[in-house]
N, C-alpha and C positions, 0 to 999 in steps of 0.2 A: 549569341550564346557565348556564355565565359567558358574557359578549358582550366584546365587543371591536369597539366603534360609529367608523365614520368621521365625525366628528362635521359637519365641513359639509357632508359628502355625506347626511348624515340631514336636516340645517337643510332642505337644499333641498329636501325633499319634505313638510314639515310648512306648513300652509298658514298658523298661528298666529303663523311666528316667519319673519324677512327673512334672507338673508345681507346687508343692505342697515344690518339693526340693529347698533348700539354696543354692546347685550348681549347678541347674539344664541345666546354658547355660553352664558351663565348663564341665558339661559331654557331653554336645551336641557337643562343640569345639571339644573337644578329639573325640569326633568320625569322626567331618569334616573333621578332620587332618588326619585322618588314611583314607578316601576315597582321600582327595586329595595328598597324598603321592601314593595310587594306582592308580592313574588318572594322571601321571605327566605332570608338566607344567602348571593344571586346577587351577584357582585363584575360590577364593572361598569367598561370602562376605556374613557377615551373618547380618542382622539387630532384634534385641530383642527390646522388649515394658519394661520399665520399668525396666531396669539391676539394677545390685548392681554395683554402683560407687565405687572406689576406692580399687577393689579388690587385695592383695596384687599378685596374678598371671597376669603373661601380657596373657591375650587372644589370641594377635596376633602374627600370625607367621605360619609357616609348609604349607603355601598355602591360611590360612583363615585370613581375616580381618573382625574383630566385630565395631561392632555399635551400640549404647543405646539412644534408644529414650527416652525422657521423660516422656509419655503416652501410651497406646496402640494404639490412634489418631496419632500421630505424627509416630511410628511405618509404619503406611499405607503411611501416607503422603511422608514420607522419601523413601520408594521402590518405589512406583509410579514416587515419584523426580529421583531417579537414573534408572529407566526403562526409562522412556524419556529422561535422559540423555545417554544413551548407544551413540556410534561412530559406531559400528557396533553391532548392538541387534539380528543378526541371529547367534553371534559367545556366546551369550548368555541364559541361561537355567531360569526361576525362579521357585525357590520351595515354591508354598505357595496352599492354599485351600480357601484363602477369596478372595470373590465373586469381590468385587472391585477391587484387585490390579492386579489379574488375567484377568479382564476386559481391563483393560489399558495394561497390558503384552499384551496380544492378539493382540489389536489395533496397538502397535507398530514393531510387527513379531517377539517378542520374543516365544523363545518356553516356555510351559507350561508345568510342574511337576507336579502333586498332591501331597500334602504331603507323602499323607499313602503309593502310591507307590513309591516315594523316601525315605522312614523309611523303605518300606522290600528292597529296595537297599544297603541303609545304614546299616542292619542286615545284609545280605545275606552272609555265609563266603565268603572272599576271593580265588578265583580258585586260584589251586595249580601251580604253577611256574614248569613250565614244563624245565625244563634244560636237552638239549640234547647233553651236552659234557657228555662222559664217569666217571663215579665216581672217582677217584683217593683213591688211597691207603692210609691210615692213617700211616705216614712214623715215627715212631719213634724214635730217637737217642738215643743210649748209653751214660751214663757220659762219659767214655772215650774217644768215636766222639766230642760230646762236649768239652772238655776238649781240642781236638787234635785241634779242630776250633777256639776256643779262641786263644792257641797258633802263628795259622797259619795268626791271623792277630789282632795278638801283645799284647794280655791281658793275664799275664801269670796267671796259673793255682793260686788257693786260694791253702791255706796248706790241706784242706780237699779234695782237689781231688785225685782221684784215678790217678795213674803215666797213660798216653794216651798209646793208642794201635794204630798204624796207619793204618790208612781208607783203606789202598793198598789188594788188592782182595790178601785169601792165596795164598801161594806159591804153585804151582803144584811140586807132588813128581816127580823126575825123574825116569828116565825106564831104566831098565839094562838090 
C-alpha cells in the first residue's frame, strides 16, 4: 500500500524530531526512506506546510517524493487535491490526524493512518531478516594463493610478493 503522509502533522508525533528543528522534514525524509526501502516497491509522498525552499539536498528519491506548500492552508488543500485525485484510492494509505483531510480520505475509501500510530511504526526496530541458507565459512587466502591466482589469469606477481605455492591438495606419502 502507497502513503500519502502529512508531513508536520507526522513530525508532531515523533518524539526524535522538533517541528522547532531547521531540518526537521530531512530527518522525517531519512526515516521515510528507510520504511520505504523495508516496504519495497511502496511509493511514498509526503506533503509539508511551509518547507525550506531551496535546500541544498534533493529530498526526493529512495521511494519518497516531497512537496511544499506555501502555507499550512494550502498544506490541507493540496492532500485533500491528491486524495481525490487517486485512480485507485484503496491501493492507498494516508498518514495524517487533522480532522479534515481525514474526512475526505474516508469519503473517498482511502485507508486511514493516525499519525501517532504510524510514528511508533516508523520507530519500531526493524524485524530481523531471517536468512535460512546455512552460514558459510569466512574463506581466507594466503598471499601465496593470491599471488598463484593473479598468476593464473595473467597479472604477474609485484616484486614484493612472496614466490606462490600451488593450490594443488599435499601430496599423499606412499606406502611401502
Amino acid at each position: 500500500m502507497h502513503l500519502l503522509v502529512d508531513g508536520h502533522n507526522l513530525i508532531g508525533q515523533l518524539p526524535n524530531i522538533s517541528l522547532a528543528d531547521a531540518d526537521d522534514e530531512a530527518r522525517l525524509v531519512l526515516l521515510l526512506r528507510g520504511y520505504a526501502a523495508r516496504k519495497r516497491g511502496r511509493q511514498v509522498l509526503v506533503v509539508f506546510d511551509r518547507g525550506v525552499y531551496g535546500h541544498p539536498l534533493q529530498p526526493d528519491g529512495y521511494g519518497v517524493t516531497c512537496y511544499f506548500a506555501k502555507s499550512p492552508q494550502d498544506a490541507d488543500v493540496q492532500l485533500i487535491r491528491r486524495i481525490r485525485a487517486l485512480k485507485r484510492p484503496r491501493e492507498w494509505a494516508l498518514v495524517s490526524s487533522d480532522r479534515a483531510v481525514v474526512r475526505v480520505a474516508e469519503e473517498c475509501k482511502v485507508r486511514v493512518i493516525g499519525a501517532r500510530e504510524f510514528a511508533a511504526r516508523l520507530l519500531a526496530p526493524a524485524a530481523p531478516q531471517t536468512d535460512r541458507r546455512e552460514e558459510k565459512p569466512d574463506v581466507r587466502l594466503s598471499d601465496a594463493e593470491i599471488a598463484e591466482w593473479l598468476q593464473i589469469f595473467g597479472q604477474p606477481p609485484e616484486e614484493d610478493d612472496p614466490p606462490s605455492e600451488p593450490l594443488s591438495a599435499p601430496k599423499k606419502k606412499k606406502r611401502r
